[in-house]
C-alpha positions in Angstrom: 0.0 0.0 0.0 1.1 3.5 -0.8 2.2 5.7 2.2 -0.2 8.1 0.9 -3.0 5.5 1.2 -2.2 4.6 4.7 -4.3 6.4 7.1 -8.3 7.0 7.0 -10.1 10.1 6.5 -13.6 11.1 7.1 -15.5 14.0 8.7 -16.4 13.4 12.2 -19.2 15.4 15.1 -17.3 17.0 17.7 -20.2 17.3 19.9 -22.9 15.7 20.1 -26.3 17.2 18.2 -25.9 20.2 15.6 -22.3 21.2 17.1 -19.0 21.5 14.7 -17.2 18.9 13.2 -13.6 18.6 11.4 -12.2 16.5 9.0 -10.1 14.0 10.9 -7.2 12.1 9.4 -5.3 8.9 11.5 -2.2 6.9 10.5 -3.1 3.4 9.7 -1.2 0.2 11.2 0.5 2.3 14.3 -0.4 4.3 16.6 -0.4 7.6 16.9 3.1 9.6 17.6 0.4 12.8 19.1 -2.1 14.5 18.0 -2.4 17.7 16.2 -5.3 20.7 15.3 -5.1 22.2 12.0 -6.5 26.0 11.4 -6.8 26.8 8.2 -7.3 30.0 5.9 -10.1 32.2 5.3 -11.1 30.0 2.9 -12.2 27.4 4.9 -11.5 22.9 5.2 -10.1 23.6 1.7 -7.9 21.1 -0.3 -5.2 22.2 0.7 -6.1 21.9 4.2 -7.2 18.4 4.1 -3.7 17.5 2.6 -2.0 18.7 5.4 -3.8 16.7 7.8 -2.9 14.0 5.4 0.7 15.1 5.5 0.6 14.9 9.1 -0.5 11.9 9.0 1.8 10.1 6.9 4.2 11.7 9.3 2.4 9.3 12.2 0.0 12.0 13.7 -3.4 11.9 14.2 -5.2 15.3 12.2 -8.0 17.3 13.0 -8.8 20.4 11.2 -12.0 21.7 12.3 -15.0 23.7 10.6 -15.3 26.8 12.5 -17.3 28.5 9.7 -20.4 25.8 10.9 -22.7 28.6 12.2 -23.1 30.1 9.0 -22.0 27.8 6.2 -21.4 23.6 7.5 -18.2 22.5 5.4 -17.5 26.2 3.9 -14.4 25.4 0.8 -14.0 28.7 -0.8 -12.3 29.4 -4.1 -8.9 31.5 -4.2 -10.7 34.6 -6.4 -12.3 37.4 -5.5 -15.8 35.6 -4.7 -13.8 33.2 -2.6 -11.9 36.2 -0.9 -15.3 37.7 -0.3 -17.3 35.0 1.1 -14.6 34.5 3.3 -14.0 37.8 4.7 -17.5 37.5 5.6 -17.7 34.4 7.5 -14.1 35.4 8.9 -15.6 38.4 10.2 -18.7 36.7 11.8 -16.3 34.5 14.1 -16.4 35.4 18.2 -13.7 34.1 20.2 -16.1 32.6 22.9 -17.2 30.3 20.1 -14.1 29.4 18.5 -12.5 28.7 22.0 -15.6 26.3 22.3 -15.2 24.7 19.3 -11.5 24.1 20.2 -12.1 22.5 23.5 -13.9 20.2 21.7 -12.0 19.8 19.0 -9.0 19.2 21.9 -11.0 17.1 23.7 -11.5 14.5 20.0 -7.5 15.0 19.5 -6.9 13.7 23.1 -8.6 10.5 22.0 -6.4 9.7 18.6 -3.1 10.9 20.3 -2.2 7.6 21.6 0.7 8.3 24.1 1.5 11.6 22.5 1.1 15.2 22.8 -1.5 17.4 21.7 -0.6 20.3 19.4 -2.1 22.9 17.2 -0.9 24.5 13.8 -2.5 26.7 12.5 -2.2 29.5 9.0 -3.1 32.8 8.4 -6.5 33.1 10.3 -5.9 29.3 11.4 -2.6 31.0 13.0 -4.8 33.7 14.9 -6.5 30.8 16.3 -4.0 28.8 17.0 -2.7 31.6 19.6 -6.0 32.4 20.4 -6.5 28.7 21.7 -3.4 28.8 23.6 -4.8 31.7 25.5 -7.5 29.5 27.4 -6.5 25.5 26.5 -3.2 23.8 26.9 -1.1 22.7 24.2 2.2 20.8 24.0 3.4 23.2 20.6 1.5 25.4 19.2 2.7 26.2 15.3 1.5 29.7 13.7 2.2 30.6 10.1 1.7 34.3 8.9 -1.2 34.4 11.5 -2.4 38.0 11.7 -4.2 40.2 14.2 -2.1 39.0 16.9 -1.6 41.7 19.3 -2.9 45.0 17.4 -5.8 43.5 16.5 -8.2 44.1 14.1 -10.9 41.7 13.3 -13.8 40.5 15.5 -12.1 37.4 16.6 -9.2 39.9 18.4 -11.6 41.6 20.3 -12.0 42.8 23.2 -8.1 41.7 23.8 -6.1 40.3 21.1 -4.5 37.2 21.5 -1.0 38.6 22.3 -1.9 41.0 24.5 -2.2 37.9 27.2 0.9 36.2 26.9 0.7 35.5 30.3 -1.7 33.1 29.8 -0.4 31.8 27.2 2.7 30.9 28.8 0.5 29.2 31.5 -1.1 26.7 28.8 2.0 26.5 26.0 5.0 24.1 26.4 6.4 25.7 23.0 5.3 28.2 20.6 6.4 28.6 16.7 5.7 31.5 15.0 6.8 31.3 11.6 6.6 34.7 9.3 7.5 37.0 5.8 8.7 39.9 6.3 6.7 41.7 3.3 3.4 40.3 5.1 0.3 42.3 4.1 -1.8 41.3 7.3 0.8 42.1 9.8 3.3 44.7 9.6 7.1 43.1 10.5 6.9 45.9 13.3 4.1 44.1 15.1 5.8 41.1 14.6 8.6 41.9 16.7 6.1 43.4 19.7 4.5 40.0 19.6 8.0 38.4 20.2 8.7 41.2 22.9 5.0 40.3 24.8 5.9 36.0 24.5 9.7 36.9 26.0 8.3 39.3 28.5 5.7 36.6 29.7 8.4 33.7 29.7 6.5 32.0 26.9 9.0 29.5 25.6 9.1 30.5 21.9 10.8 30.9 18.9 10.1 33.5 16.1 11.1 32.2 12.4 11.4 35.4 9.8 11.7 34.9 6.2 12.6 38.1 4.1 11.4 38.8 1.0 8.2 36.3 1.4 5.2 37.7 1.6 1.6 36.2 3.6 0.4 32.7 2.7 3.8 31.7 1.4 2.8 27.8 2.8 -0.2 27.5 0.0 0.8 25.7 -2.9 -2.4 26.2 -4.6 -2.0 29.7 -4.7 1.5 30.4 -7.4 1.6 34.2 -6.8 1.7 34.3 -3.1 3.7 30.6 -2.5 7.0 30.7 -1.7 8.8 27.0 -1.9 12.1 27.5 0.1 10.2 29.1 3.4 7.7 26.2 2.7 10.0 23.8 2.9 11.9 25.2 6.0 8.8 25.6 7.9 7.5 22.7 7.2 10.4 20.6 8.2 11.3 23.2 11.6 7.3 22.1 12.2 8.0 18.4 12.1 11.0 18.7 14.4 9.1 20.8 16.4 6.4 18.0 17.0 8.8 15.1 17.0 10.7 17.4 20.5 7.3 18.6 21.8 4.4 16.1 21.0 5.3 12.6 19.8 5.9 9.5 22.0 9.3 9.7 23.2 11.2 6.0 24.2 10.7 4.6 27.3 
């Protein structure tokens, strides 16, 4: 069987009734090495998010990549145009923390169950990375992974308010064994300046943390579906400083 092939994927309830779900994806033949949230773009459980679940996955983690878009559109997968960017700017904008942190305990509480021995981490890009920190500010996490994620301590959209993520670091060192930040310095959603005050906030809090800068790459760099915006060198290094990440901080370490 191809590695590709070997793992399962389907859609799964996180609570029990008309709640959320998220598209879970589990190693086949082994058990887990952790487990690990995925938060994706605007644009919703796209392709592109579903293959990194399966990328996690053939790397031995369980994957979970839930729909927070569920209130207003169940299984939202929004095109890269202008429609797409619409749409999702919308639904973006209709997210509230209080419900996103609810859908996250659940979705933690799912991921505790598939991470055999393991950890429990979350990753998240560009709005997924908002949440990612956001999470971190009310649930514990082993790692928490955040690429080009936006709003984080100026704010700016609903989902900051009233106190951007950031902004209570002090939390977040309280319920974060290890935070990623990974970032291009020509980002449109975040100016580099606040970049370096979110840095400033983790260190002042004694959030252990480390801040990954890539110059001359601009946001969503990661997305390989979109050519005008991806960037395959900081891809590649993020995505391989992500899997050492998990394999120090989340997976099933010898006995």
């Amino acid at each position: 069987m191809a590695v590709e092939d070997a793992m399962t994927r389907q859609w799964i309830p996180l609570t029990e009734g008309e709640g959320p779900e998220a598209y879970l994806v589990l190693p086949e033949g082994r058990e887990p090495a952790g487990a690990v949230i995925v938060g994706g773009e605007m644009f919703g459980v796209t392709a592109h998010v579903r293959d990194i679940c399966e990328r996690l996955a053939a790397a031995g983690y369980a994957a979970l990549a839930p729909d927070f878009y569920w209130r207003k559109a169940r299984r939202a997968e929004l095109s890269y145009d202008d429609a797409g960017r619409t749409e999702g700017r919308q639904l973006m904008t209709a997210l509230r923390s209080e419900e996103v942190l609810s859908d996250l305990a659940a979705a933690r509480e799912t991921a505790r169950k598939h991470a055999g021995s393991g950890g429990t981490a979350i990753i998240g890009f560009s709005l997924g990375g908002h949440i990612a920190v956001l999470g971190a500010t009310g649930l514990s996490f082993d790692l928490v992974v955040s690429y080009y994620g936006g709003w984080l301590l100026d704010g700016g959209i609903p989902l900051a308010e009233p106190v951007a993520p950031a902004a209570r670091s002090e939390a977040i060192a309280a319920n974060t064994g290890f935070l990623l930040g990974f970032f291009g310095a020509d980002d449109f959603v975040m100016s580099l300046d606040e970049w370096h005050r979110v840095g400033e906030r983790l260190r002042d809090a004694g959030v252990a943390h480390e801040q990954v800068t890539y110059n001359g790459v601009g946001h969503g760099f990661f997305c390989d579906e979109r050519p005008e915006t991806y960037d395959k060198a900081a891809a590649e290094d993020a995505w391989q400083r992500t899997l050492d990440a998990l394999a120090r901080h989340v997976a099933v370490r010898p006995r």
